[in-house]
N, CA, C and O of each residue as an XYZ file, in Angstrom:
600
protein
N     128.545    112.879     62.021
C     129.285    113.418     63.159
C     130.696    113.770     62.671
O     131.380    112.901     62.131
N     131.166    115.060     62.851
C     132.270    115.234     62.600
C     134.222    115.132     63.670
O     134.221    115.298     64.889
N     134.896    114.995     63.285
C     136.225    114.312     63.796
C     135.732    115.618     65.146
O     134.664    115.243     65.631
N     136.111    116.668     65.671
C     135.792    117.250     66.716
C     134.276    117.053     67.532
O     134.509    117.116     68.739
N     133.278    116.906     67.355
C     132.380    116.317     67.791
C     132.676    114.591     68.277
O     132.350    114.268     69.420
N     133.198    113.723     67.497
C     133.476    112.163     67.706
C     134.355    112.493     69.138
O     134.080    112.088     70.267
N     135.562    113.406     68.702
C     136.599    113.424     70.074
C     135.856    113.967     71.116
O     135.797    113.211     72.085
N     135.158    115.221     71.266
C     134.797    115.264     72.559
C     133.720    114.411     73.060
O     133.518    114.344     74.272
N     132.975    113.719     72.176
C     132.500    112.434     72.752
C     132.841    111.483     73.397
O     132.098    111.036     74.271
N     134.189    110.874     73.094
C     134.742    110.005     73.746
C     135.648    110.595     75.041
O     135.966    109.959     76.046
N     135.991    112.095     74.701
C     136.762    112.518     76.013
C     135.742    113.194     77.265
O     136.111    113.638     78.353
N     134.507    113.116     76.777
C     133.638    113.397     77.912
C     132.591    112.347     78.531
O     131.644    112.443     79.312
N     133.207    111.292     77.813
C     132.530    110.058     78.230
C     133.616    109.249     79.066
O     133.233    108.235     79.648
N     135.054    109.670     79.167
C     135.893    109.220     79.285
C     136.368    109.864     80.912
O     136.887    109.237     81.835
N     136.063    111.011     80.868
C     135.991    111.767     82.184
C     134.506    111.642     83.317
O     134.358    111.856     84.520
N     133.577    111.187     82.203
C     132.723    111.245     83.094
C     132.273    110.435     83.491
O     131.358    110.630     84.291
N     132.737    108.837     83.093
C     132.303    107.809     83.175
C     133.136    106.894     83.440
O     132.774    106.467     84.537
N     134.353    106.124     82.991
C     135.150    105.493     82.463
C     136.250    105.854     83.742
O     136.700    104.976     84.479
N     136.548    107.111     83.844
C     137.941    107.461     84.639
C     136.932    107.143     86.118
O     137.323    106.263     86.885
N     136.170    107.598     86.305
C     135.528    107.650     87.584
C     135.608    105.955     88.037
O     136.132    105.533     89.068
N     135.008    105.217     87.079
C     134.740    103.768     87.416
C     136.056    103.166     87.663
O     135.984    102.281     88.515
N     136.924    103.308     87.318
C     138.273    102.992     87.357
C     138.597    103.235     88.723
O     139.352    102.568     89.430
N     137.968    104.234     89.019
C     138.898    104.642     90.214
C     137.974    104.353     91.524
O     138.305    104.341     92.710
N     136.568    104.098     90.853
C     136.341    103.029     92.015
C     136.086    102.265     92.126
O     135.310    101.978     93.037
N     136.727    101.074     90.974
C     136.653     99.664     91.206
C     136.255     98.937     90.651
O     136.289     97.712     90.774
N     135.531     99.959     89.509
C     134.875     98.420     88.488
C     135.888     97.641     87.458
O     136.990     97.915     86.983
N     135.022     96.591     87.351
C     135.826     96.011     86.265
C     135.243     95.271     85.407
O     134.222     94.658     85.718
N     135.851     95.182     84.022
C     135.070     94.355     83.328
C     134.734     93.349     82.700
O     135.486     93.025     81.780
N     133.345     92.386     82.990
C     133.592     91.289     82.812
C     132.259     91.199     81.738
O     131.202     91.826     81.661
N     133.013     89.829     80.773
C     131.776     89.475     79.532
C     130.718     89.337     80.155
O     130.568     88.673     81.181
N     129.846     90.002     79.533
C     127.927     89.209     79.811
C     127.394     88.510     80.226
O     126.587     88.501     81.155
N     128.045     87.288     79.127
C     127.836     85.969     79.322
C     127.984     85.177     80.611
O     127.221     84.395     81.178
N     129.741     85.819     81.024
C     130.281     84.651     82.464
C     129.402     85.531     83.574
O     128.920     84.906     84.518
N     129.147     87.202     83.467
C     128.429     87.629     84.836
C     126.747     86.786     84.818
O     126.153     86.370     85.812
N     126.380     86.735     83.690
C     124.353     85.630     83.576
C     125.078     84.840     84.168
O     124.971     84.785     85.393
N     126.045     83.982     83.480
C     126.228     82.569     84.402
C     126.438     82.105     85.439
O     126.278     80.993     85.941
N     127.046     83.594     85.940
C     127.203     83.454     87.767
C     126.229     83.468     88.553
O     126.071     82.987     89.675
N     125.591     84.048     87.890
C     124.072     84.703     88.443
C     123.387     83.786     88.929
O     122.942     83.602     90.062
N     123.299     82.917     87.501
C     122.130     81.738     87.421
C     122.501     80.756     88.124
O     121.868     79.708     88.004
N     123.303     80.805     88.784
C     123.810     79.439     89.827
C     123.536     79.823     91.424
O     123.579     79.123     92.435
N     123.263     81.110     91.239
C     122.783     81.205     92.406
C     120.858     81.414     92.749
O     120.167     81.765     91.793
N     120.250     81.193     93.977
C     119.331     80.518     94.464
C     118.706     82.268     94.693
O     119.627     83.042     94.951
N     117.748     82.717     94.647
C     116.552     83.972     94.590
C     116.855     84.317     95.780
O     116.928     85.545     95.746
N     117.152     83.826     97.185
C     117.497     84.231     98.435
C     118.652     85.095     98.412
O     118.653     86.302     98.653
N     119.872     84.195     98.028
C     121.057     84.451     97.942
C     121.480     85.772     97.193
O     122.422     86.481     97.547
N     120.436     86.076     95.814
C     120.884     86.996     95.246
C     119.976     88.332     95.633
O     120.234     89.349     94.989
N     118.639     88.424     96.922
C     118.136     89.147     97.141
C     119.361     89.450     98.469
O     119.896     90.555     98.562
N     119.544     88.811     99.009
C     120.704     89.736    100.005
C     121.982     90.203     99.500
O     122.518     91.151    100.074
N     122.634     89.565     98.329
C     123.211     90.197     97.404
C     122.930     91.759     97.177
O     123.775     92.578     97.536
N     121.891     92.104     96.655
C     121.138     93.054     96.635
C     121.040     94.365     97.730
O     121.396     95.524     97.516
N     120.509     93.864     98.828
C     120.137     94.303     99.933
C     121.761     94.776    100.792
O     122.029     95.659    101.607
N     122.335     94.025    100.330
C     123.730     93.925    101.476
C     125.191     94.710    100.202
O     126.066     95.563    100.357
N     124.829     93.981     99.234
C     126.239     94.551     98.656
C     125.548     95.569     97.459
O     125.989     96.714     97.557
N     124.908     95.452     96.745
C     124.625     96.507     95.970
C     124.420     97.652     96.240
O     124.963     98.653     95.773
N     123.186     97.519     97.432
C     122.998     98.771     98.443
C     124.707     99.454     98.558
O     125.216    100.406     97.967
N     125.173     98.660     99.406
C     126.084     99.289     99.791
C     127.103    100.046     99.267
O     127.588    101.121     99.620
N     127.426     99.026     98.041
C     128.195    100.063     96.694
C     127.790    101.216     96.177
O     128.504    102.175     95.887
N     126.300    101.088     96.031
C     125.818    102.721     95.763
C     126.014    103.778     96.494
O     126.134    104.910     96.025
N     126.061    103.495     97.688
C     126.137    104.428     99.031
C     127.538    105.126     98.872
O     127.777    106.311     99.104
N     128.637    103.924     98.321
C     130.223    104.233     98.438
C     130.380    105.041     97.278
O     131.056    106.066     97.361
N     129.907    104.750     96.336
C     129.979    105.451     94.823
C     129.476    106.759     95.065
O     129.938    107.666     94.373
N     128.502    107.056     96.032
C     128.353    108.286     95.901
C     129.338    109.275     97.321
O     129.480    110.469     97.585
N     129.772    108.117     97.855
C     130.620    109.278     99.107
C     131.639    109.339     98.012
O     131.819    110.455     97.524
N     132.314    108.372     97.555
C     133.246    109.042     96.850
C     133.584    109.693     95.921
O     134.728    110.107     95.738
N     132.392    109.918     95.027
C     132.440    110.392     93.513
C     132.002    112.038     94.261
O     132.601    113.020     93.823
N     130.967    112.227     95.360
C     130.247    113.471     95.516
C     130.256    113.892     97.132
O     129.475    114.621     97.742
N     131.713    112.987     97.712
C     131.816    113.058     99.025
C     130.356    113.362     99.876
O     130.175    114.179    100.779
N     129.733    112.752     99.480
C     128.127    112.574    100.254
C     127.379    111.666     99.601
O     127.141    111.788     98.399
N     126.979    110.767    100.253
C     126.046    109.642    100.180
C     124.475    109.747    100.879
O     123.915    108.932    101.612
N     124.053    110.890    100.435
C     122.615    111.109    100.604
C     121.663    110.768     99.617
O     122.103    110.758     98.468
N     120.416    110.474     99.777
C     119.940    109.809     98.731
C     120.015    110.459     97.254
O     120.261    109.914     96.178
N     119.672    112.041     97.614
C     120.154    112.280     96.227
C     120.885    112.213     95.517
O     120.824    112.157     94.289
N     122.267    112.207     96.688
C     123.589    111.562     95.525
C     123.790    109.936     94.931
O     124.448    109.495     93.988
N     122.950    109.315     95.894
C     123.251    107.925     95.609
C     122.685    107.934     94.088
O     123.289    107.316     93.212
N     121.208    108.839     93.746
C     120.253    108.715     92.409
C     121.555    109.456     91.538
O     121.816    108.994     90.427
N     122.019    110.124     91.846
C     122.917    110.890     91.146
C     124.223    109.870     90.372
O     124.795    109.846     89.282
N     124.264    109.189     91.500
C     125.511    108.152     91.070
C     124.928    107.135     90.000
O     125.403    106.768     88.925
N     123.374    106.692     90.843
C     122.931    105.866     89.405
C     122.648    106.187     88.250
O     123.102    105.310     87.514
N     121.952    107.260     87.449
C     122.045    107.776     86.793
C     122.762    108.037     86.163
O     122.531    107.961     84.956
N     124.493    108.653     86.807
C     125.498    109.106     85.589
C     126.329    107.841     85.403
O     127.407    108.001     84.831
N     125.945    106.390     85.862
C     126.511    104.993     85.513
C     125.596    104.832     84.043
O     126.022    104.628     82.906
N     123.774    105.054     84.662
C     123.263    104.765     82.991
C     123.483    105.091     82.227
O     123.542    104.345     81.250
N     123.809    106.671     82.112
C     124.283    107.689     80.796
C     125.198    106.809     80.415
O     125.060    106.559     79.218
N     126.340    106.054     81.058
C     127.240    105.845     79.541
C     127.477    104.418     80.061
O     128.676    104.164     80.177
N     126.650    103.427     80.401
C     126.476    101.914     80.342
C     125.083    101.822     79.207
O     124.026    102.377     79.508
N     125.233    101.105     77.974
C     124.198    101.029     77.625
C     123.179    100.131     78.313
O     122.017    100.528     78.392
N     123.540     98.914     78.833
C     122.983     97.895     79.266
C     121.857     98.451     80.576
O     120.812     97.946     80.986
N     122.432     99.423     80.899
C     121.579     99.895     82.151
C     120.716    101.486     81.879
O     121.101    102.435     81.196
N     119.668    101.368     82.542
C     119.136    103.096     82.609
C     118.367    103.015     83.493
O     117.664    102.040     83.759
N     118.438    104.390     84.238
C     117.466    104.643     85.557
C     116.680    105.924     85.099
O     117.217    106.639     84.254
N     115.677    106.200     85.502
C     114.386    107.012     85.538
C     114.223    107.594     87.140
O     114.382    106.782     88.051
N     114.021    108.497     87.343
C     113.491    108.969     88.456
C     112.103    109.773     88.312
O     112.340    110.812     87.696
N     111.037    109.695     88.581
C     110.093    110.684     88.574
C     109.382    111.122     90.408
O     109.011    110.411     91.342
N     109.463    112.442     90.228
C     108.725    112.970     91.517
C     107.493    113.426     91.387
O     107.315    114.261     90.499
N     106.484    113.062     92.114
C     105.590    114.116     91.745
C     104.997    114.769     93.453
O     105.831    115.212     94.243
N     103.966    114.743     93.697
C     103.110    115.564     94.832
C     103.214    114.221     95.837
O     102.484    113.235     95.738
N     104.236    114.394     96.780
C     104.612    113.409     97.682
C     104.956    111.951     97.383
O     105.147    111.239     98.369
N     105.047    111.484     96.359
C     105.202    109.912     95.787
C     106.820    110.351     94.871
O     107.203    111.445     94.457
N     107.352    109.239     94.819
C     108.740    108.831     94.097
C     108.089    107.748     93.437
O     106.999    107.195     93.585
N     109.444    107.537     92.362
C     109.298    106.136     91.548
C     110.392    106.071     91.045
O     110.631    107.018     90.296
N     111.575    104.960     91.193
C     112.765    104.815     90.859
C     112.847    103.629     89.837
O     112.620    102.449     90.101
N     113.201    104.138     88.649
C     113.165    102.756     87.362
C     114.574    102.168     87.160
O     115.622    102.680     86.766
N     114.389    101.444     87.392
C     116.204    100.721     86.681
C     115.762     99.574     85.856
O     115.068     98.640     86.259
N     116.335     99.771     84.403
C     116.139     98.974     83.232
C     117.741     98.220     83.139
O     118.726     98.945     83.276
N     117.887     96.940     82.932
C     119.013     96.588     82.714
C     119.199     95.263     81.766
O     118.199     94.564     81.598
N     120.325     94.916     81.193
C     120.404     93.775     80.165
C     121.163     92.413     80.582
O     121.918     91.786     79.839
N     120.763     92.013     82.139
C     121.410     90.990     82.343
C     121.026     90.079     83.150
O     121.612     89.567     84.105
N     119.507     89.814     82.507
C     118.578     88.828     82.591
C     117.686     88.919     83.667
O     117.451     90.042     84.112
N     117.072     87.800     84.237
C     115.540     88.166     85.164
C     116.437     88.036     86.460
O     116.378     89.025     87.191
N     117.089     87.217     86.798
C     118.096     86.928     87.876
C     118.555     88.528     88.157
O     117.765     89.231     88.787
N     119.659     89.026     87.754
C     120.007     90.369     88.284
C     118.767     90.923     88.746
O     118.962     91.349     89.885
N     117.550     91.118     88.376
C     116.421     91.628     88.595
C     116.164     91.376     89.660
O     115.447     92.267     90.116
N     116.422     90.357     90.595
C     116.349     89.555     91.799
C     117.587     90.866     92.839
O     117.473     91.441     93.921
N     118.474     90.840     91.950
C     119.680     91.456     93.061
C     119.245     93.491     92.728
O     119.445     94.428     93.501
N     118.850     93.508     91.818
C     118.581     95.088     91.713
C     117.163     95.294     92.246
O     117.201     96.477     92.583
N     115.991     94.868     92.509
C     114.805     94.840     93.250
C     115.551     95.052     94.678
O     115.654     96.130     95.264
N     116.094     93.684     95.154
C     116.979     94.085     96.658
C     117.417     95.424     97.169
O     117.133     96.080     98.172
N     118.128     95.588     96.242
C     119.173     96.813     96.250
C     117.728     98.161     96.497
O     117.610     98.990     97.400
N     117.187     98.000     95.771
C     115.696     99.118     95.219
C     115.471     99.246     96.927
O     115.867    100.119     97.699
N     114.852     98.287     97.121
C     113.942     98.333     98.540
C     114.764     98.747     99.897
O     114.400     99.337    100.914
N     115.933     98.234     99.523
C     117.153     98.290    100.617
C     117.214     99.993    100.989
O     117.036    100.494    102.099
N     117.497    100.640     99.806
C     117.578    102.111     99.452
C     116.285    102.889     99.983
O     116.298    103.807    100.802
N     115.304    102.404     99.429
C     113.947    103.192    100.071
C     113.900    103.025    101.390
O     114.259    104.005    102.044
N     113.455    101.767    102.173
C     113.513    101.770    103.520
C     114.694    102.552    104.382
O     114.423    103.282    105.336
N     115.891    102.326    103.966
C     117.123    103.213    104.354
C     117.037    104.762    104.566
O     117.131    105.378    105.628
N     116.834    105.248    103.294
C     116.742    106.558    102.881
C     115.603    107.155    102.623
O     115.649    108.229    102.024
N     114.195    106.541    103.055
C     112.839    107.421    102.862
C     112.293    106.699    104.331
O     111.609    107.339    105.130
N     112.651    105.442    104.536
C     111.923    105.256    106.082
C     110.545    104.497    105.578
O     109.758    104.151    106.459
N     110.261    104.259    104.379
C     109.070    103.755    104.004
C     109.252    102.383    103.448
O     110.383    101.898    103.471
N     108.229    101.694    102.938
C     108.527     99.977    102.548
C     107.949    100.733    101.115
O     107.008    101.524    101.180
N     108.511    100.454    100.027
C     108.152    100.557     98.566
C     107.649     99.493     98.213
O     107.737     98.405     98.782
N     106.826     99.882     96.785
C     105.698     98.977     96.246
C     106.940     98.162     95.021
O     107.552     98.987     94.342
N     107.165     97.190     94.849
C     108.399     96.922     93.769
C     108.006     96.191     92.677
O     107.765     94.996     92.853
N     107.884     96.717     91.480
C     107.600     95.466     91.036
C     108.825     94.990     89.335
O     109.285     95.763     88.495
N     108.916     94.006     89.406
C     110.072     93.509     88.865
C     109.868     92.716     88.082
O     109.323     91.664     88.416
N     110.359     93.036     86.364
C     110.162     91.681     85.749
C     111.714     91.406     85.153
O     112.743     91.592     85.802
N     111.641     90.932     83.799
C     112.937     90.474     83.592
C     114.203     91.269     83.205
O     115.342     90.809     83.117
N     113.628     93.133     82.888
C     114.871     93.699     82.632
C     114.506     95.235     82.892
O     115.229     96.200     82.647
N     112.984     95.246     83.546
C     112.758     96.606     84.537
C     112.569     96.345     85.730
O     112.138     95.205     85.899
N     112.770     97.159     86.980
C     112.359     96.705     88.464
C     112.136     97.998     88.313
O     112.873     98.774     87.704
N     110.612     98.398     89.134
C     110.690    100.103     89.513
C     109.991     99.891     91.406
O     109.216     99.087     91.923
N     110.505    100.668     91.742
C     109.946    101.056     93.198
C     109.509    102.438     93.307
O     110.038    103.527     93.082
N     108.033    101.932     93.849
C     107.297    103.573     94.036
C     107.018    103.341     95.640
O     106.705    102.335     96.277
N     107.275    104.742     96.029
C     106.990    105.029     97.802
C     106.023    106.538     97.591
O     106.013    107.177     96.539
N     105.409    106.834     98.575
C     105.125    108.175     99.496
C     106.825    108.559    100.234
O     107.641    107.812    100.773
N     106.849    109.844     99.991
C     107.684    110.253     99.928
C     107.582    111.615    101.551
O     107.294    112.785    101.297
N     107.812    111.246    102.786
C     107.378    112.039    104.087
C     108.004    112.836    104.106
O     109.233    112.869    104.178
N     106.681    114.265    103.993
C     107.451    115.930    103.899
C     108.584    115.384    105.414
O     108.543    114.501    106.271
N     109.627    116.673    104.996
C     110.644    117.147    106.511
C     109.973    117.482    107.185
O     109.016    118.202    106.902
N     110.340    116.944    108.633
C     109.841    117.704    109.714
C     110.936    118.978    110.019
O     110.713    119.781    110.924
């Protein structure tokens, strides 16, 4: 990789990722102390976690990054977090009325508990349907039927 290629790497990772998060709120904490928080909490606790605050941050991330929080922007918001978090990646596939939303992440089976939440929270919300979820220690995917517009 050469010195002009390296720079606009970091200055388009820097605009497209980095400045955005800044400005809405993230922050960053070691690995280690976010597992450990995790793990002290009880599978209930971190499924409404999920359901209540994750949901909800996605929703905000996308009014504010794309002043609209429709589902496509919310996928939109997750997505351009995976591009430049390694720890995380989302998948979307559509096909002939069915969805399937993948989120892969590196911070143990517990988060998996609070990003499943978040998953189902989103489908029922924004498709009106109950998704099929299934979740292990560092993929959760949710697949629905997907109801043409009336």
């Amino acid at each position: 990789m050469n010195v002009n290629a390296l720079a606009n790497s970091i200055l388009s990772e820097y605009f497209d990722w980095t400045k955005k998060a800044r400005e809405f709120g993230f922050l960053a904490l070691h690995k280690p102390i976010l597992i450990s928080l995790i793990e002290q909490l009880d599978d209930k606790t971190l499924d409404r976690i999920g359901r209540e605050v994750m949901f909800a941050s996605w929703r905000e991330m996308a009014e504010f990054w794309f002043q609209d929080s429709s589902p496509d922007n919310i996928l939109n918001a997750l997505t351009m977090r995976a591009k430049f978090d390694p720890k995380i990646s989302t998948r979307i596939t559509q096909g002939e009325g069915t969805c399937a939303i993948v989120l892969r992440h590196d911070y143990g089976p517990k988060w998996s508990i609070v990003v499943a939440g978040a998953l189902r929270e989103f489908v029922r919300q924004s498709f009106h349907v109950e998704p099929r979820i299934s979740q292990g220690e560092s993929v959760i995917t949710a697949r629905f039927k997907v109801n043409p517009q009336k």
